[in-house]
Backbone of each chain as ProteinMPNN parsed JSONL, in Angstrom:
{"seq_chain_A": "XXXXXXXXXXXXXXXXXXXXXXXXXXXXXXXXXXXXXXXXXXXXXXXXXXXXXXXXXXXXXXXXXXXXXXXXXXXXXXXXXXXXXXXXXXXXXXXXXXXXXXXXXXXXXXX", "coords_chain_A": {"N_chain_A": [[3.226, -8.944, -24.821], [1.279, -9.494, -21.834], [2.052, -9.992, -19.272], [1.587, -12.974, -17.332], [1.025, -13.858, -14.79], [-1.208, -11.572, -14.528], [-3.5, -12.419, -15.611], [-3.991, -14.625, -13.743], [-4.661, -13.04, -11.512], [-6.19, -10.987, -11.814], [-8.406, -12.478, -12.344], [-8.9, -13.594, -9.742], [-8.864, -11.441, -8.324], [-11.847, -10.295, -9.402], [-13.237, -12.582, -8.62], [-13.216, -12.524, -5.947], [-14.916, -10.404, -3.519], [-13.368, -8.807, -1.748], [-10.09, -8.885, -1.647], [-7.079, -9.682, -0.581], [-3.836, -9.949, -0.771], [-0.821, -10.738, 0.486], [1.755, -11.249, 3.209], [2.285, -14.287, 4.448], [-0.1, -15.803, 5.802], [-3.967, -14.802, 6.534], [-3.999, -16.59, 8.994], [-2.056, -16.791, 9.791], [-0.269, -14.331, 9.554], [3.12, -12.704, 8.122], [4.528, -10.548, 8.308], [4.485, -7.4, 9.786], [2.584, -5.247, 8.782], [0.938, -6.463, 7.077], [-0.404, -7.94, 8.781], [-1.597, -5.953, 10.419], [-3.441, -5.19, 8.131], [-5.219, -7.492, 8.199], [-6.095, -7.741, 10.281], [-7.966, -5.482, 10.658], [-9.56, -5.731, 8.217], [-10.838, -7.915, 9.495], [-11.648, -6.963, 11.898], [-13.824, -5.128, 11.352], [-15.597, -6.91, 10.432], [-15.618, -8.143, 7.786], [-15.728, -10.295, 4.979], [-13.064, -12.045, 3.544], [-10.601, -12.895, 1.085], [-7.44, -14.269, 1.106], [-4.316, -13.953, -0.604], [-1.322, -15.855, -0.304], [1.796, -14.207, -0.995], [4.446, -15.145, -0.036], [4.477, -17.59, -0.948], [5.213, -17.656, -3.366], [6.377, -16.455, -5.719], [5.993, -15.48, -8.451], [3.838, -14.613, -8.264], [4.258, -12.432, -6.842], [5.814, -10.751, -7.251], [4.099, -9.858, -9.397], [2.123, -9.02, -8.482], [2.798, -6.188, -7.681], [3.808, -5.379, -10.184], [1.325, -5.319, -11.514], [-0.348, -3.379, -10.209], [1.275, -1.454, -10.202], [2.729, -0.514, -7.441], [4.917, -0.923, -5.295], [4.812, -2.621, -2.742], [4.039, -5.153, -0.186], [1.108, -5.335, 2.173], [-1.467, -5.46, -0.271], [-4.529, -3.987, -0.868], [-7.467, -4.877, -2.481], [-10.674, -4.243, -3.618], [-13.267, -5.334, -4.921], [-12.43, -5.905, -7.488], [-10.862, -3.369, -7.451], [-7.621, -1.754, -6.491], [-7.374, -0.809, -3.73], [-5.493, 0.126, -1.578], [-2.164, 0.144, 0.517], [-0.903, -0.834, 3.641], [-0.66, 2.041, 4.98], [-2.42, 2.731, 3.938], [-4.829, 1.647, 4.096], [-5.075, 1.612, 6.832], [-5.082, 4.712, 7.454], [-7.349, 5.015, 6.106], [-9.214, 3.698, 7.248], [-9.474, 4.287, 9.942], [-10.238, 6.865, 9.841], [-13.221, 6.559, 8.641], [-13.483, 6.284, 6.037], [-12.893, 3.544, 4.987], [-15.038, 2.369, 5.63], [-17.066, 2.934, 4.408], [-16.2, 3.037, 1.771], [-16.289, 0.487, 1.493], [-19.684, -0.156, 1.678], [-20.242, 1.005, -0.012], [-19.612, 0.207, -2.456], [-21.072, -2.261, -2.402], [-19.925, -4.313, -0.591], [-21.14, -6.029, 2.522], [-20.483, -4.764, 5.887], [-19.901, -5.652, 8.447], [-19.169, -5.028, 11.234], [-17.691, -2.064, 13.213]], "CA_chain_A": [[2.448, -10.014, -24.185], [0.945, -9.026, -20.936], [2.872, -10.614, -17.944], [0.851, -14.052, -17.836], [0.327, -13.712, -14.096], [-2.162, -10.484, -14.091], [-4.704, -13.184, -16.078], [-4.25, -15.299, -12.464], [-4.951, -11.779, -10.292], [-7.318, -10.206, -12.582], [-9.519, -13.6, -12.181], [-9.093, -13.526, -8.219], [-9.614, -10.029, -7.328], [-13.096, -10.149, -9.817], [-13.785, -13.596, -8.244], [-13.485, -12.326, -4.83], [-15.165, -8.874, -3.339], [-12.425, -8.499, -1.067], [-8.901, -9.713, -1.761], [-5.747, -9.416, 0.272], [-2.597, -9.854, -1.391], [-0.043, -10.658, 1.691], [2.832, -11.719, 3.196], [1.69, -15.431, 5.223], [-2.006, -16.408, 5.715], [-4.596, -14.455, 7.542], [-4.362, -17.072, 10.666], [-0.453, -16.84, 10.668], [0.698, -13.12, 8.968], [4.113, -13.155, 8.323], [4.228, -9.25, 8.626], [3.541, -6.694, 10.651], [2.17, -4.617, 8.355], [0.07, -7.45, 6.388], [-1.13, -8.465, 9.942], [-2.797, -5.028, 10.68], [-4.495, -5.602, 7.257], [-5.931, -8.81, 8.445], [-6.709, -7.035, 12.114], [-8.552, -4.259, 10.115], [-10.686, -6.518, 8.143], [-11.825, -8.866, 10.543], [-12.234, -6.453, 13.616], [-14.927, -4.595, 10.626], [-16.358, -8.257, 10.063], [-15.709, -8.121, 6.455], [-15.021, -11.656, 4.637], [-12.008, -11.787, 2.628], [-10.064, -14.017, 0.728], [-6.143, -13.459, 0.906], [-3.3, -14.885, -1.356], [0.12, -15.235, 0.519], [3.08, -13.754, -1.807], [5.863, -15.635, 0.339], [4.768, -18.65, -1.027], [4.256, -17.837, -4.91], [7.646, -15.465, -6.32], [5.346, -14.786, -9.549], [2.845, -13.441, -7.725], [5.054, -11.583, -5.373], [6.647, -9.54, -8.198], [3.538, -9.926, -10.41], [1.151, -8.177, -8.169], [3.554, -4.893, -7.319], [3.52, -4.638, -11.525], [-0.167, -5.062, -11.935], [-0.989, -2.733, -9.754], [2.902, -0.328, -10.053], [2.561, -0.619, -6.087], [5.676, -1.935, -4.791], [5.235, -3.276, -1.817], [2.819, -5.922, -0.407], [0.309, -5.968, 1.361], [-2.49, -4.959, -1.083], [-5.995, -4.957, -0.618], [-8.369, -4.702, -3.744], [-12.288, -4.275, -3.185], [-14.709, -5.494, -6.067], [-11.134, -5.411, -8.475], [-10.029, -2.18, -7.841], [-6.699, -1.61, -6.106], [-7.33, 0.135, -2.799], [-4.226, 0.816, -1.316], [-1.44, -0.663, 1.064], [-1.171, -0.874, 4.847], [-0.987, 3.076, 5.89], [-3.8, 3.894, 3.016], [-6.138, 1.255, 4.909], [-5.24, 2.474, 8.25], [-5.621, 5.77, 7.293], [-8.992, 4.966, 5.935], [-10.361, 2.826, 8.388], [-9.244, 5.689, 11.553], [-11.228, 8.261, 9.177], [-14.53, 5.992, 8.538], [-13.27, 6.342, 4.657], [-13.301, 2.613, 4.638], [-15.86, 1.483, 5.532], [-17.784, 3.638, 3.569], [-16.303, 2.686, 0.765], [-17.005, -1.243, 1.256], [-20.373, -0.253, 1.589], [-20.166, 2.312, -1.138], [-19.315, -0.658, -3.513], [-22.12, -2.952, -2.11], [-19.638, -5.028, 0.929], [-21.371, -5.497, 3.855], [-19.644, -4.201, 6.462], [-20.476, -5.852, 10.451], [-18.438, -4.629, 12.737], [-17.924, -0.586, 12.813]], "C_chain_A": [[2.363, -9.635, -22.692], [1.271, -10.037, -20.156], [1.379, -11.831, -17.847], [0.239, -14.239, -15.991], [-0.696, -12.504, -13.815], [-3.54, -11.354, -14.637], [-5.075, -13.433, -14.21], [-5.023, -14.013, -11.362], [-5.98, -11.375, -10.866], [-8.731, -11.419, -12.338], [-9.959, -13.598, -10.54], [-9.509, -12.384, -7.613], [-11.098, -9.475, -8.169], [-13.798, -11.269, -8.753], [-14.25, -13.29, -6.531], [-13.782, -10.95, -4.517], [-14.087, -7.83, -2.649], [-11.409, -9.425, -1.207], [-8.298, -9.145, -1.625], [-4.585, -10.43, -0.339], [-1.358, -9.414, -0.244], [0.732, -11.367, 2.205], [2.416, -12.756, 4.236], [0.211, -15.324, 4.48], [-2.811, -15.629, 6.965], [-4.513, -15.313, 9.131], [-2.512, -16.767, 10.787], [0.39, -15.136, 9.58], [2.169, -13.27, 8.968], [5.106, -11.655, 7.952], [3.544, -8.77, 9.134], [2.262, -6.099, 9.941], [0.722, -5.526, 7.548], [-0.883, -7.86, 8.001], [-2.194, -7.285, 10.549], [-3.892, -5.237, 9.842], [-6.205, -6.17, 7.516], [-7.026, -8.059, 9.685], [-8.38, -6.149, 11.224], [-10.313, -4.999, 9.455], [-11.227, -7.355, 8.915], [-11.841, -8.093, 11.553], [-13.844, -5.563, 12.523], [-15.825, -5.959, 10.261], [-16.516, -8.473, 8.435], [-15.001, -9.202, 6.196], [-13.945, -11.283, 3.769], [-10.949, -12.519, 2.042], [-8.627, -13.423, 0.612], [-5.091, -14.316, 0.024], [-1.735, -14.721, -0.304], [1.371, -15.444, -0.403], [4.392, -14.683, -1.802], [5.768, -17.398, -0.478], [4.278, -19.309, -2.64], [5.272, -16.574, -5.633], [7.01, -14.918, -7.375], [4.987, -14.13, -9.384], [3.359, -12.712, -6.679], [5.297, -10.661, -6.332], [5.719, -9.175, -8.984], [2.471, -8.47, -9.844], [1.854, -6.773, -7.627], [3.631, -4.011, -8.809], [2.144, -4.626, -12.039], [-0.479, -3.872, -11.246], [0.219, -0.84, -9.506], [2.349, 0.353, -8.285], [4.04, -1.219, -5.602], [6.002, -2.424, -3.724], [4.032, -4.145, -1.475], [2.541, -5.52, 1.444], [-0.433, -4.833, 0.557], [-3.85, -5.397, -0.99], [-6.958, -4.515, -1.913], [-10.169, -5.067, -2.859], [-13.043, -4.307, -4.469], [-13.283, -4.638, -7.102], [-10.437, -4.379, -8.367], [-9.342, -2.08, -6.654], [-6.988, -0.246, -4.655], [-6.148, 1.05, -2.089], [-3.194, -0.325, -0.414], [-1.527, -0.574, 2.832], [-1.428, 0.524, 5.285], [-1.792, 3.583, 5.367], [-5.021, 3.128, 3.83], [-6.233, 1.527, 6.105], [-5.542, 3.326, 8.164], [-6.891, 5.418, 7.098], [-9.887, 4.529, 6.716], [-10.239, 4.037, 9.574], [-10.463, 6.356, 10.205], [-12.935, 7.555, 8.709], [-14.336, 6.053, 7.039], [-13.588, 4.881, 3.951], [-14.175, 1.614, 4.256], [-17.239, 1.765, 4.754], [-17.76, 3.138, 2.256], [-16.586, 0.911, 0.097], [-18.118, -0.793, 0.821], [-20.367, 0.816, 0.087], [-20.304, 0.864, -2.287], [-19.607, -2.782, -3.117], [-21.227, -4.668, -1.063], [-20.113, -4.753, 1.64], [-20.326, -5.366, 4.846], [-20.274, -4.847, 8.397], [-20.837, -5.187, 11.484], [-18.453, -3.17, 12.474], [-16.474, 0.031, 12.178]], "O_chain_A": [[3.47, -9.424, -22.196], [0.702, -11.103, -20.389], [0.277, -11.489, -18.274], [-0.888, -14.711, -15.839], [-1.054, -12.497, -12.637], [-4.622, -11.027, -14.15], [-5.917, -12.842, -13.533], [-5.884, -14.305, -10.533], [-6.96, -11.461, -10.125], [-9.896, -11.049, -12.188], [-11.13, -13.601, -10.161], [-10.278, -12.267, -6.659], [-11.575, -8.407, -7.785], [-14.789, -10.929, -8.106], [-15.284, -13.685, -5.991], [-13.074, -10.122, -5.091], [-13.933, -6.622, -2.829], [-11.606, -10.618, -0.977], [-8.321, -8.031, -2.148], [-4.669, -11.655, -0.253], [-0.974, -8.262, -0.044], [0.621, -12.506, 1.75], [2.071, -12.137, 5.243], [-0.306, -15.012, 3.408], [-2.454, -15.75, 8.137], [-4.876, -14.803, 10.191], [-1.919, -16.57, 11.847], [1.51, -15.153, 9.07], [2.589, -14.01, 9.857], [6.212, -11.719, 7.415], [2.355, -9.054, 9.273], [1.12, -6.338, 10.335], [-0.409, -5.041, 7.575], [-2.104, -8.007, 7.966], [-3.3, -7.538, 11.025], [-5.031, -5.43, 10.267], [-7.371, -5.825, 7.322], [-8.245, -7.948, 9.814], [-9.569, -6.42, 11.391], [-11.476, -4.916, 9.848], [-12.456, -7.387, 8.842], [-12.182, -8.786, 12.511], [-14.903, -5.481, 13.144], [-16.9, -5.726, 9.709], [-17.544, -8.959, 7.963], [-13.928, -9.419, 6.759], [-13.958, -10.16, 3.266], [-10.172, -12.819, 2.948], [-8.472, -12.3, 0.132], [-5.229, -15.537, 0.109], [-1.278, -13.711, 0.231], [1.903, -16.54, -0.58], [5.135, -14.984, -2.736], [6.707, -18.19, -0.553], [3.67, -20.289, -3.07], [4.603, -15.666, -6.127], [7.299, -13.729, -7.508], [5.215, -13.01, -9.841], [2.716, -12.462, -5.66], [4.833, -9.551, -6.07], [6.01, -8.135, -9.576], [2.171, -7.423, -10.417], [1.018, -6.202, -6.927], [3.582, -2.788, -8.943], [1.864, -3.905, -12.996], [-1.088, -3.139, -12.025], [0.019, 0.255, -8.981], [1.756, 1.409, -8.069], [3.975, -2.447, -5.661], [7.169, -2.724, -3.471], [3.042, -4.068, -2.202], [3.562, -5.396, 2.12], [-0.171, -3.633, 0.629], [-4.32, -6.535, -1.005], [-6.885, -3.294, -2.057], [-10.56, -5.802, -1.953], [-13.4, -3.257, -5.003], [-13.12, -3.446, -7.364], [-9.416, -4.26, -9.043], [-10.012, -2.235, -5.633], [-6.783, 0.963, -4.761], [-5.987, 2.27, -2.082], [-3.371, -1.53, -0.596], [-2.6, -0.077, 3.177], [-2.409, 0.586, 6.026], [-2.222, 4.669, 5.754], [-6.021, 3.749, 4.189], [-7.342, 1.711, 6.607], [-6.608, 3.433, 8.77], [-7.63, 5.541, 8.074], [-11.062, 4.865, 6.862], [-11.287, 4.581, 9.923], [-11.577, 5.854, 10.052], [-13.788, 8.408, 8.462], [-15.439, 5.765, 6.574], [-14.2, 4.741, 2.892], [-14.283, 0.712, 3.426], [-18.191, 1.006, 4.569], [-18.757, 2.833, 1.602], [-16.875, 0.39, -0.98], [-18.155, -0.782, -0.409], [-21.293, 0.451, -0.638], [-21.379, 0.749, -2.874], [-18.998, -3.833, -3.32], [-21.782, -5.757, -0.918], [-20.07, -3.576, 1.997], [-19.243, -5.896, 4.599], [-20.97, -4.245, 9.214], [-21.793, -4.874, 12.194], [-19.176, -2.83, 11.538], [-16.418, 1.198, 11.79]]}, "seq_chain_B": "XXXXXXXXXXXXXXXXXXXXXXXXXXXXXXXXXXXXXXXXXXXXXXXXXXXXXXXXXXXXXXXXXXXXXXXXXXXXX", "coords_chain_B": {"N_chain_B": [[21.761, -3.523, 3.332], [20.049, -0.424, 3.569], [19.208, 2.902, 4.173], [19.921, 5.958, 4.13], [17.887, 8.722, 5.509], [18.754, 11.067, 4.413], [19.15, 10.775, 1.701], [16.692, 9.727, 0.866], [14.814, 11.934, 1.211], [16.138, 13.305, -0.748], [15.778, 12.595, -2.937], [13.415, 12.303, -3.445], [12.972, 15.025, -3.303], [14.043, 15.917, -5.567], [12.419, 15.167, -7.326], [10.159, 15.931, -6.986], [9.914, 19.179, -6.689], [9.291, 21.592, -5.168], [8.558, 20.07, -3.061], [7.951, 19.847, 0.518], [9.8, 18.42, 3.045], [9.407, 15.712, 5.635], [11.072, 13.783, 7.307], [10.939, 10.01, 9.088], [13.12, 7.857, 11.718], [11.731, 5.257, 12.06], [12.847, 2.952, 13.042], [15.163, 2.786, 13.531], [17.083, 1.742, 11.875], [17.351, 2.463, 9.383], [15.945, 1.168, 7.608], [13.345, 1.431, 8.371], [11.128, 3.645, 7.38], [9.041, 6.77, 8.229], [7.488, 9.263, 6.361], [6.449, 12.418, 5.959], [5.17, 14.079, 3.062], [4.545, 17.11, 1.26], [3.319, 18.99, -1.593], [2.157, 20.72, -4.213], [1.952, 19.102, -6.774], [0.432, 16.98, -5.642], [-2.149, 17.93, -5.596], [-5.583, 17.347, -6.361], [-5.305, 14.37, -6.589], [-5.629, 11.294, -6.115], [-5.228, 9.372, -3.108], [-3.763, 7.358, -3.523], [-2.675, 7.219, -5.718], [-1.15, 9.806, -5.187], [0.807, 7.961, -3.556], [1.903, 6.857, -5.016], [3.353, 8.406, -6.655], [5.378, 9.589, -5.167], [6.777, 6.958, -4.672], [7.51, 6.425, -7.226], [9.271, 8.551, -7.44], [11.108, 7.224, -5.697], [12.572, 5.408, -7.344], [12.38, 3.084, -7.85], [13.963, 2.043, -5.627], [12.116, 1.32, -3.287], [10.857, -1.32, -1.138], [12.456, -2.801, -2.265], [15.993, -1.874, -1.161], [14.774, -0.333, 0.377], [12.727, -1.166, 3.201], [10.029, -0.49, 4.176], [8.303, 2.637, 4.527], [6.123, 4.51, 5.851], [3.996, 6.721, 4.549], [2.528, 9.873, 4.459], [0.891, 12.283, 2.918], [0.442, 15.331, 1.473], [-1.316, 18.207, -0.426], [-0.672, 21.56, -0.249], [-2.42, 23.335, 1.871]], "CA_chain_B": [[20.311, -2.853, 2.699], [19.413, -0.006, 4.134], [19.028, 3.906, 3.297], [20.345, 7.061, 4.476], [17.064, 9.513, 5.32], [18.666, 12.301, 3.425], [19.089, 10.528, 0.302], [15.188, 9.743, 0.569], [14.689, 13.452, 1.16], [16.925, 14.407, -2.308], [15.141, 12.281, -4.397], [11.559, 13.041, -3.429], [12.735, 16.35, -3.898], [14.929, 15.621, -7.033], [11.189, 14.828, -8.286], [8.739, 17.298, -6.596], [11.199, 20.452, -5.834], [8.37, 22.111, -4.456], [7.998, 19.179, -1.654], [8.285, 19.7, 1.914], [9.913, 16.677, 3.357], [9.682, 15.148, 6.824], [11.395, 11.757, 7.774], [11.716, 9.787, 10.755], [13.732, 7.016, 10.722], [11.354, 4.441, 12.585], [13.162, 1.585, 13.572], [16.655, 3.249, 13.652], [17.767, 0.23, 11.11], [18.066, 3.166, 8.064], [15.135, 0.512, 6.636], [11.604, 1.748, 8.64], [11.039, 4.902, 7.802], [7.77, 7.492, 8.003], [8.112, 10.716, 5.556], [5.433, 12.907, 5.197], [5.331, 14.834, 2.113], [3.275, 18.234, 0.866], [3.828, 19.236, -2.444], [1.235, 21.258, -4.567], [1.463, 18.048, -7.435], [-0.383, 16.315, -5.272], [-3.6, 17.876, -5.609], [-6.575, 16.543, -7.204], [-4.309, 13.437, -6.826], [-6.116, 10.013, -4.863], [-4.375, 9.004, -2.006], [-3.162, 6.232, -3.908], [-1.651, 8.326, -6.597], [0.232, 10.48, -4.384], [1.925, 7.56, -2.743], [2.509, 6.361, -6.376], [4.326, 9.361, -7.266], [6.301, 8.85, -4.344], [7.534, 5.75, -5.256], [8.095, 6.908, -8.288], [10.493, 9.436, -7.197], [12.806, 6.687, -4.912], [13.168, 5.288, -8.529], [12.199, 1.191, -7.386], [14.232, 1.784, -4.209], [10.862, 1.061, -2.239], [10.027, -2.613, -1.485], [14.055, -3.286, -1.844], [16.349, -1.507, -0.121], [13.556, 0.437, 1.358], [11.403, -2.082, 3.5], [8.917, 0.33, 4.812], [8.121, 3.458, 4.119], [4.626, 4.988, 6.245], [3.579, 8.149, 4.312], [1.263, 10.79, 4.791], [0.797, 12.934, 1.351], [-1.232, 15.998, 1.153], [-1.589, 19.232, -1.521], [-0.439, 22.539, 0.503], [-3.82, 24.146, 1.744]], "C_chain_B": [[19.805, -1.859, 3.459], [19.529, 1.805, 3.389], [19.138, 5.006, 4.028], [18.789, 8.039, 4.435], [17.3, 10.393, 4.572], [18.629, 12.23, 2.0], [18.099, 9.826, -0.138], [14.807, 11.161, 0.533], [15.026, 13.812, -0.465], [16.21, 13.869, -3.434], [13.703, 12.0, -4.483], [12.02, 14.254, -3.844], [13.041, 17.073, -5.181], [13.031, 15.73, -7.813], [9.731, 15.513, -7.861], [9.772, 18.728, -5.524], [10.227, 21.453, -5.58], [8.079, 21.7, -2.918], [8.533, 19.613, -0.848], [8.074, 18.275, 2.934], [10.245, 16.161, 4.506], [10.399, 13.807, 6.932], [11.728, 11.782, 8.641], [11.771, 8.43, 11.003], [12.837, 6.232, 12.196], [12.036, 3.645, 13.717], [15.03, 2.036, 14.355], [17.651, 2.404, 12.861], [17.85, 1.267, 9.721], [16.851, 1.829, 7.454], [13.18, 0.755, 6.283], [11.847, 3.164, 8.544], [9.62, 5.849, 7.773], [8.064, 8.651, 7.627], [6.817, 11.233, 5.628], [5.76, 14.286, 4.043], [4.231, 15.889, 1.354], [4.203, 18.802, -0.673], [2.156, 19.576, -2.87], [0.937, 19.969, -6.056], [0.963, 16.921, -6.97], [-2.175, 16.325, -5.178], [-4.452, 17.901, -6.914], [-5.877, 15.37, -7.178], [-5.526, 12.506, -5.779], [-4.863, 9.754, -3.993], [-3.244, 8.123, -2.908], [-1.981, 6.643, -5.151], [-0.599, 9.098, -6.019], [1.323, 9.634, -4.068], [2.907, 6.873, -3.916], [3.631, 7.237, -6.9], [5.576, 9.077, -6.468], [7.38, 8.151, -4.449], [7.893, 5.741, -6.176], [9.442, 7.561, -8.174], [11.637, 8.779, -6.675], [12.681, 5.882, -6.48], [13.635, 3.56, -8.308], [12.834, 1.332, -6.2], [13.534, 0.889, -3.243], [10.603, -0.279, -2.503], [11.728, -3.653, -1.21], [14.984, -2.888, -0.748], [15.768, -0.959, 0.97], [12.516, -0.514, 1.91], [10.305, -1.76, 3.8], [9.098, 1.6, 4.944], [6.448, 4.176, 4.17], [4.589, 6.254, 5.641], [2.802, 8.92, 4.435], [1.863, 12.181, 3.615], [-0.104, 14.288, 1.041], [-0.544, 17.123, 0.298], [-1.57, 20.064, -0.349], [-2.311, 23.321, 0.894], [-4.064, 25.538, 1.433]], "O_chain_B": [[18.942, -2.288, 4.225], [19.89, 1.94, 2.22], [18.189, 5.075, 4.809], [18.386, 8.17, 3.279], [16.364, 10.801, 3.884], [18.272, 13.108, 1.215], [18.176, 9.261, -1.229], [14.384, 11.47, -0.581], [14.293, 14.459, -1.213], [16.029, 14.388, -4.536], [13.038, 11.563, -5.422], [11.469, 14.678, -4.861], [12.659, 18.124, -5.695], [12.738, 16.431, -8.781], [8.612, 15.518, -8.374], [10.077, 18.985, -4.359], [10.684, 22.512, -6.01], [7.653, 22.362, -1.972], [9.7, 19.935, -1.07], [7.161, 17.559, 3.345], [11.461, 16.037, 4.647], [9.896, 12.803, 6.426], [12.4, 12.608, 9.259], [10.828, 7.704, 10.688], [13.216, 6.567, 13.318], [11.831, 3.689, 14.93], [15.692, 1.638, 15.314], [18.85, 2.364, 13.136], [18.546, 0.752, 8.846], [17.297, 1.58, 6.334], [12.355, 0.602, 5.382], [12.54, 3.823, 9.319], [8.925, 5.328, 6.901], [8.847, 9.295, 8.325], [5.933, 10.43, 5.33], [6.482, 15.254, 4.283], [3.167, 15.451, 0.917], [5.421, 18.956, -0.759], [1.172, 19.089, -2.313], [-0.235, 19.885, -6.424], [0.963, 15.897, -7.653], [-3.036, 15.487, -4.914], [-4.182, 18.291, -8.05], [-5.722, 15.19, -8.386], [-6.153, 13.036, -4.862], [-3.693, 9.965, -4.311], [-2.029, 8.32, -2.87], [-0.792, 6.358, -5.292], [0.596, 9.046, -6.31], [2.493, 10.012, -4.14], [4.081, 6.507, -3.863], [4.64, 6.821, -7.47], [6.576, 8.5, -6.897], [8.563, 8.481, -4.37], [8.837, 4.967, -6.332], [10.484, 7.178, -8.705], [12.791, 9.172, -6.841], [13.622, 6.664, -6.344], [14.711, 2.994, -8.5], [12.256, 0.632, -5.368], [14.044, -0.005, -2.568], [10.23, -0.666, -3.61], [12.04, -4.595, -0.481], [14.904, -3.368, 0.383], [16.09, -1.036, 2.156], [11.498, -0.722, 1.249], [9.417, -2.612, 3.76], [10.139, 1.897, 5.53], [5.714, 4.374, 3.202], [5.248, 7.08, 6.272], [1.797, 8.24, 4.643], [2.938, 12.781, 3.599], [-1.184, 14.25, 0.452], [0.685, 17.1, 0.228], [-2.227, 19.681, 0.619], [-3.121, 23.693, 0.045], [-5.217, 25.966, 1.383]]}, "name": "protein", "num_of_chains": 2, "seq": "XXXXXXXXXXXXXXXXXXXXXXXXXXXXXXXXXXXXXXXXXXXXXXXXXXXXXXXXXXXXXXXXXXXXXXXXXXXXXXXXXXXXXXXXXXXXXXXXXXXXXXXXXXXXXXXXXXXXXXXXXXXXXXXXXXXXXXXXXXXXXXXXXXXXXXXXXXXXXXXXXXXXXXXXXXXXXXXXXXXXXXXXXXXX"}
């Protein structure tokens, strides 16, 4: 029987184009590392809906085995599992990112 | 909670004995650390895969005792 929270994630990261999987809430991060995230997407102007882990133990442990990632945060683009804080830094410094928003029809704003 | 750099070193290398293994212990707390790792089973690999293997290799460590862990992953050129 397939862990009963990946239904809940599997519904949110289709439902949303961009979903952040992170430790607080985009206005109050509650990590560093989750807080670049946030920085990253909103200095590119990309909308994004985020879940915050600290305040949901299922989905804290749930989304590290959906995705065999273990640490948070996580950012998913149009469902699929992008990476964690030094794969989106990396990507965003290299223009990889924003490429691939647009690649997979996010607009993209900011540069 | 925290983690000796060399016994992140032995068991990346325990699991890619090919790898060449940098660490540097961030924070100085034995908890932040940045490794970069080259190993030839990394290529054709996604970024995301590599760091998977990775994590594979500290064997769940990562996330627990390990709070952070910046990598940089590449296939020997």
């Amino acid at each position: 029987m397939a862990n009963p929270v990946f239904e809940r994630i599997q519904a949110d990261i289709t439902a949303n184009p961009v979903m952040l999987y992170m430790k607080g809430t985009a206005m109050f991060p509650q990590c560093g590392f989750s807080a670049r995230v946030v920085q990253i997407l909103s200095h590119m102007g990309v909308p994004f809906k985020t879940a915050n882990v600290l305040e949901d133990a299922e989905l804290r442990d749930g989304i590290k085995e959906f995705s065999s990632w273990p640490t948070v945060p996580q950012l998913y683009v149009k469902g699929e599992f992008v990476g964690g804080c030094d794969i989106v830094t990396e990507m965003f410094q290299s223009g990889e990112l924003k490429a691939t928003l647009e690649e997979k029809g996010v607009p993209v704003a900011g540069e | 909670m925290a983690m000796p750099a060399n016994e992140i070193e032995a068991l990346i290398k325990a699991a890619l004995p090919d790898a060449q293994v940098t660490i540097e212990d961030l924070a100085g707390d034995g908890d932040h650390y940045a490794a970069t790792v080259v190993s030839a089973m990394f290529r054709g690999k996604s970024r995301v895969q590599q760091h998977q293997i990775v994590y594979a290799a500290l064997r769940g460590r990562m996330g627990g005792e390990l709070h952070a862990l910046a990598l940089q992953t590449s296939a020997p050129e």
